[in-house]
N, C-alpha and C positions, 0 to 999 in steps of 0.2 A: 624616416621609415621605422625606426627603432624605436621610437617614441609613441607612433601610432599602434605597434602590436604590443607595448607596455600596458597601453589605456584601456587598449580593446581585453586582453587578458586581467587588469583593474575591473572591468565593467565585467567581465563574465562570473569573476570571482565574487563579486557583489551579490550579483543575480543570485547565484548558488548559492550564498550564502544566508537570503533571504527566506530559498523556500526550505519548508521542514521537510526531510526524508522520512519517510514510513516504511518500514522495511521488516521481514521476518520466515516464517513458513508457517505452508497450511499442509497438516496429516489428516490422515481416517486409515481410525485400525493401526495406527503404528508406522503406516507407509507413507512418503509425500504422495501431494497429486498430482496426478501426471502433467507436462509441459504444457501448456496451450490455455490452463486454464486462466478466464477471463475476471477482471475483476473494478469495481470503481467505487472511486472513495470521492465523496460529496461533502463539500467544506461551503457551505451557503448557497448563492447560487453556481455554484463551478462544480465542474464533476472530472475529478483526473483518472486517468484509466492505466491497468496493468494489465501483466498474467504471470501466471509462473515458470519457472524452467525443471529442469528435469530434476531438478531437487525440491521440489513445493517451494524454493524461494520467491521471493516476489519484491518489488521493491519502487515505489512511486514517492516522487516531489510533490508536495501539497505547497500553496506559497499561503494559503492563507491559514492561520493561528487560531484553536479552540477547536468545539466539539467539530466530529465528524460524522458518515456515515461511512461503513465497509460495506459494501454488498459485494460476492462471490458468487459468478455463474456458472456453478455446478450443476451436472447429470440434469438439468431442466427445471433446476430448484434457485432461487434469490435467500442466498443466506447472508443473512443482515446483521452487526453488530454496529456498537458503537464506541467512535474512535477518540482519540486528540491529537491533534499537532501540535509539534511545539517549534522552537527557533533552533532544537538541536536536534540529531536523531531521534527516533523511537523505533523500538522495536515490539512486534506483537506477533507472538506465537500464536496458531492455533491449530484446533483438533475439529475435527467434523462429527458430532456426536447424534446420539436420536436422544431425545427430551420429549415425553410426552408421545414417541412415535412417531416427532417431526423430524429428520434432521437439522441440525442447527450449530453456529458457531460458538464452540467453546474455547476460551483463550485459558493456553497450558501455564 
Protein backbone atom coordinates (compact mmCIF):
# COMPACT_ATOMS: atom_id res chain seq x y z
CA UNK A 1 0.00 0.00 0.00
CA UNK A 2 3.04 2.29 0.78
CA UNK A 3 4.32 1.80 -2.40
CA UNK A 4 1.23 2.48 -4.37
CA UNK A 5 0.74 6.11 -2.71
CA UNK A 6 4.70 6.61 -3.31
CA UNK A 7 4.19 6.16 -7.24
CA UNK A 8 0.81 7.78 -7.42
CA UNK A 9 2.35 11.09 -5.62
CA UNK A 10 5.75 10.22 -8.32
CA UNK A 11 3.16 10.34 -11.17
CA UNK A 12 1.27 13.55 -9.71
CA UNK A 13 4.46 15.32 -9.30
CA UNK A 14 5.51 14.44 -12.81
CA UNK A 15 2.37 15.82 -14.20
CA UNK A 16 2.89 19.10 -12.41
CA UNK A 17 5.90 19.29 -13.25
CA UNK A 18 5.22 19.16 -16.85
CA UNK A 19 2.77 21.90 -17.28
CA UNK A 20 3.87 25.71 -17.18
CA UNK A 21 2.02 27.92 -14.54
CA UNK A 22 1.04 31.27 -15.81
CA UNK A 23 0.25 33.32 -13.11
CA UNK A 24 0.00 37.28 -12.05
CA UNK A 25 -2.65 40.27 -11.64
CA UNK A 26 -4.87 42.10 -13.72
CA UNK A 27 -5.59 46.14 -12.51
CA UNK A 28 -7.53 49.25 -14.15
CA UNK A 29 -7.05 52.50 -12.64
CA UNK A 30 -4.71 51.17 -9.83
CA UNK A 31 -7.46 48.76 -8.49
CA UNK A 32 -7.60 44.83 -9.10
CA UNK A 33 -10.56 43.41 -10.75
CA UNK A 34 -12.99 42.25 -9.20
CA UNK A 35 -13.24 38.18 -8.26
CA UNK A 36 -15.18 36.24 -10.94
CA UNK A 37 -13.54 37.61 -13.64
CA UNK A 38 -13.09 35.04 -16.50
CA UNK A 39 -10.32 34.28 -18.47
CA UNK A 40 -8.51 31.74 -21.13
CA UNK A 41 -5.34 31.23 -22.51
CA UNK A 42 -4.98 29.23 -25.81
CA UNK A 43 -1.68 27.29 -26.36
CA UNK A 44 -2.48 25.66 -30.09
CA UNK A 45 -5.46 23.77 -30.25
CA UNK A 46 -6.15 23.66 -26.35
CA UNK A 47 -7.70 26.48 -24.54
CA UNK A 48 -7.13 26.51 -20.38
CA UNK A 49 -9.37 28.58 -18.50
CA UNK A 50 -9.20 30.84 -15.28
CA UNK A 51 -10.52 33.94 -13.35
CA UNK A 52 -9.46 36.02 -10.79
CA UNK A 53 -10.01 36.29 -6.98
CA UNK A 54 -10.42 39.18 -4.97
CA UNK A 55 -7.14 40.39 -5.55
CA UNK A 56 -6.99 40.53 -9.74
CA UNK A 57 -4.80 37.33 -9.15
CA UNK A 58 -5.14 34.67 -11.43
CA UNK A 59 -3.28 31.77 -12.14
CA UNK A 60 -3.63 28.71 -14.70
CA UNK A 61 -1.46 25.41 -15.85
CA UNK A 62 -0.64 25.53 -19.54
CA UNK A 63 1.06 22.00 -20.37
CA UNK A 64 1.78 22.91 -23.63
CA UNK A 65 5.33 25.18 -24.33
CA UNK A 66 5.76 28.50 -26.63
CA UNK A 67 3.46 31.26 -27.85
CA UNK A 68 0.05 31.77 -26.36
CA UNK A 69 -3.03 33.61 -26.41
CA UNK A 70 -4.48 35.61 -23.14
CA UNK A 71 -7.92 36.65 -23.66
CA UNK A 72 -9.77 38.30 -20.54
CA UNK A 73 -13.57 38.59 -20.35
CA UNK A 74 -14.04 41.87 -19.13
CA UNK A 75 -17.34 44.29 -18.81
CA UNK A 76 -18.51 42.63 -22.47
CA UNK A 77 -15.13 43.34 -23.98
CA UNK A 78 -12.31 40.09 -25.37
CA UNK A 79 -8.88 41.72 -24.25
CA UNK A 80 -6.34 39.91 -26.01
CA UNK A 81 -2.60 39.74 -25.52
CA UNK A 82 0.09 37.52 -26.26
CA UNK A 83 1.58 35.14 -24.04
CA UNK A 84 4.50 32.21 -23.57
CA UNK A 85 4.82 29.26 -21.55
CA UNK A 86 7.63 27.96 -20.52
CA UNK A 87 8.69 24.56 -18.21
CA UNK A 88 8.93 27.05 -15.25
CA UNK A 89 6.78 29.68 -13.89
CA UNK A 90 5.80 32.96 -15.48
CA UNK A 91 4.39 35.69 -14.35
CA UNK A 92 2.53 38.49 -16.15
CA UNK A 93 1.20 41.64 -14.68
CA UNK A 94 -1.14 43.61 -16.25
CA UNK A 95 -3.14 46.87 -16.33
CA UNK A 96 -6.41 47.39 -18.33
CA UNK A 97 -5.74 50.69 -20.37
CA UNK A 98 -7.66 52.67 -23.35
CA UNK A 99 -5.23 52.80 -26.47
CA UNK A 100 -6.77 54.49 -29.16
CA UNK A 101 -10.23 54.59 -27.20
CA UNK A 102 -10.28 50.86 -27.09
CA UNK A 103 -9.51 49.38 -23.97
CA UNK A 104 -6.83 46.95 -23.94
CA UNK A 105 -4.11 44.75 -22.19
CA UNK A 106 -1.08 46.42 -21.11
CA UNK A 107 1.61 44.30 -19.30
CA UNK A 108 3.00 46.61 -16.11
Amino acid sequence: MKSLIVVACCLWMAAAALAGEIYGTISEAGKPLPAGVKMEITAGQKTYTGETDKFGSYRVFVQEKGKCTLTVLYKDLKLTAAIFSYEKATRYDWTVETVDNKPALKRK
